[in-house]
C-alpha positions as CSV (number, residue, x, y, z in Angstrom):
1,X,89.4,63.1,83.8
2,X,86.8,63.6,81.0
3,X,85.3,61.9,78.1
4,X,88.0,63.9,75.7
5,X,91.4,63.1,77.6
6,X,90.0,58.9,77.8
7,X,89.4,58.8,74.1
8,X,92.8,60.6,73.4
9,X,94.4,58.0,75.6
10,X,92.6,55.3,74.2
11,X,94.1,56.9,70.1
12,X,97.2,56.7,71.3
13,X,97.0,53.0,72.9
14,X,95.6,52.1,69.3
15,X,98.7,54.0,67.8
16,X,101.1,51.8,69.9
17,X,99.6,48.1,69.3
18,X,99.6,49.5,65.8
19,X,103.1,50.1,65.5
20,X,103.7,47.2,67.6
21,X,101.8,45.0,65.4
22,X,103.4,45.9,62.0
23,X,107.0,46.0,63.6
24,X,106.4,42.7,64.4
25,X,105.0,41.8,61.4
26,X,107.7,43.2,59.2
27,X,111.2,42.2,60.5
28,X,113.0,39.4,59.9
29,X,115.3,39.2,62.6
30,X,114.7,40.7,66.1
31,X,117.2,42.4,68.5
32,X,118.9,39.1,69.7
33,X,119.4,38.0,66.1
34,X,117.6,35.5,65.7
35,X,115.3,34.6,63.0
36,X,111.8,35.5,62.7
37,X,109.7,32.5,61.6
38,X,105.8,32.1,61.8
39,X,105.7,30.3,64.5
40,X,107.4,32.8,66.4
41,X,105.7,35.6,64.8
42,X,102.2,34.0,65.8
43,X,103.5,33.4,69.7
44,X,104.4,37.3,69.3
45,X,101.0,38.2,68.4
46,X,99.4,36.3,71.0
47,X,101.6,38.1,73.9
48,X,100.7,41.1,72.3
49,X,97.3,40.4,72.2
50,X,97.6,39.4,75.7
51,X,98.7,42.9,76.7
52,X,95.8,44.3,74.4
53,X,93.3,42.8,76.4
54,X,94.8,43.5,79.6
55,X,94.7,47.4,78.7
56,X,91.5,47.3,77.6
57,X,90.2,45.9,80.5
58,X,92.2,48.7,83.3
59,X,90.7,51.2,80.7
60,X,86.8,49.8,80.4
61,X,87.4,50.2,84.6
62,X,88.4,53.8,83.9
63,X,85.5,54.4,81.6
64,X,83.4,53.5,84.5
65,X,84.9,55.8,87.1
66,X,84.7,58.5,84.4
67,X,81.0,58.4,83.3
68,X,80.2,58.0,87.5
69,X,81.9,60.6,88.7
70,X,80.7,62.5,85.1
71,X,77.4,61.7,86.4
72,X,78.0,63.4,90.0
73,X,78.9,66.0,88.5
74,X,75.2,66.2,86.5
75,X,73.5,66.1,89.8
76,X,75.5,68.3,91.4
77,X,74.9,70.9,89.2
78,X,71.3,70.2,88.5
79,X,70.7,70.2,92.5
């Protein structure tokens, strides 16, 4: 995997928590029906957050398997 395809990845993830965040900033009432207050809104954004920071960490451990084996491949071709 290169440097290119991780950065795409990571526009879309931003993309999705994006979309994520507005939509659950902007409605009123989710798919059960019941009523959006703040309260509810702000234990919404914390799960989400929660699930931020749990991507970002599996794809900081990619970033490190791509820039080793990115590295290999510098070596190898400079041997």
């Amino acid at each position: 995997m290169s440097m290119k395809i991780w950065w795409a990845i990571n526009i879309v993830w931003l993309f999705i928590f994006g979309a994520l965040a507005i939509l659950i900033g902007a409605r009123n009432v989710d798919g059960a029906g019941v009523v959006q207050t703040p309260e509810i809104k702000m234990i919404t954004f914390v799960i989400l957050g929660i699930a931020l920071i749990v991507v970002v960490l599996i794809q900081l451990i990619f970033l490190y398997f791509v820039r080793k084996s990115t590295a290999n491949q510098l070596t190898k071709r400079l041997s």
